[in-house]
C-alpha positions, -999 to +999 in steps of 0.1 A: +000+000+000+014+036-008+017+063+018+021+100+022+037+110+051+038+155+054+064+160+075+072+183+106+102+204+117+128+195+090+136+201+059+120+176+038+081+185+029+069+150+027+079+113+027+064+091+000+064+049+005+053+009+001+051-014+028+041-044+012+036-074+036+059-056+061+086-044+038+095-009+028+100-001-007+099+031-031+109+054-009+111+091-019+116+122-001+108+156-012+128+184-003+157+183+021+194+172+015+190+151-018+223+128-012+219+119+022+177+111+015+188+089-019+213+073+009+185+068+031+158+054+005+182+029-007+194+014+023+156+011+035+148-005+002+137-040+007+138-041+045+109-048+075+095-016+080+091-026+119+130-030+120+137+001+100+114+025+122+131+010+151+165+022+140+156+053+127+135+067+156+149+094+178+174+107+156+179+145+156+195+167+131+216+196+144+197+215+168+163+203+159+147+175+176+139+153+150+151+151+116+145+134+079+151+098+094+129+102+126+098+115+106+104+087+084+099+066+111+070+083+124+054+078+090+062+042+094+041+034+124+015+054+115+010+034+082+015+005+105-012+016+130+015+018+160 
């Protein structure tokens, strides 16, 4: 199923993703720092979305307190229903 995620407090606008039967793929970022978010989607690519939300929770980005990878987990469990 595809999902829309509008982001909060970074620099990124949205988050657009699959989770097919638990796994994340076709993820795309819009806005934000393009090589790090190409880094991200790729690694994700193919992975259980439980895992990857797991890792990627909390992180911050300079003085904020979240950042690209943390909102991409927050997309992730609300697509899961978390």
């Amino acid at each position: 199923m595809n999902y829309t995620y509008k982001t909060q407090g970074v620099c990124s606008s949205k988050i657009d993703f699959d989770i097919e039967d638990g796994i994340i793929k076709n993820v795309s970022f819009t806005g934000g720092c393009n090589g790090n978010l190409k880094a991200i989607s790729k690694l994700v690519e193919g992975k259980d979305a439980k895992e990857i939300s797991r890792l990627l929770k909390g992180n911050t980005c300079g003085f904020r307190r979240t950042s690209c990878a943390d909102q991409f987990s927050l997309a992730i469990e609300k697509a899961l229903g978390e």
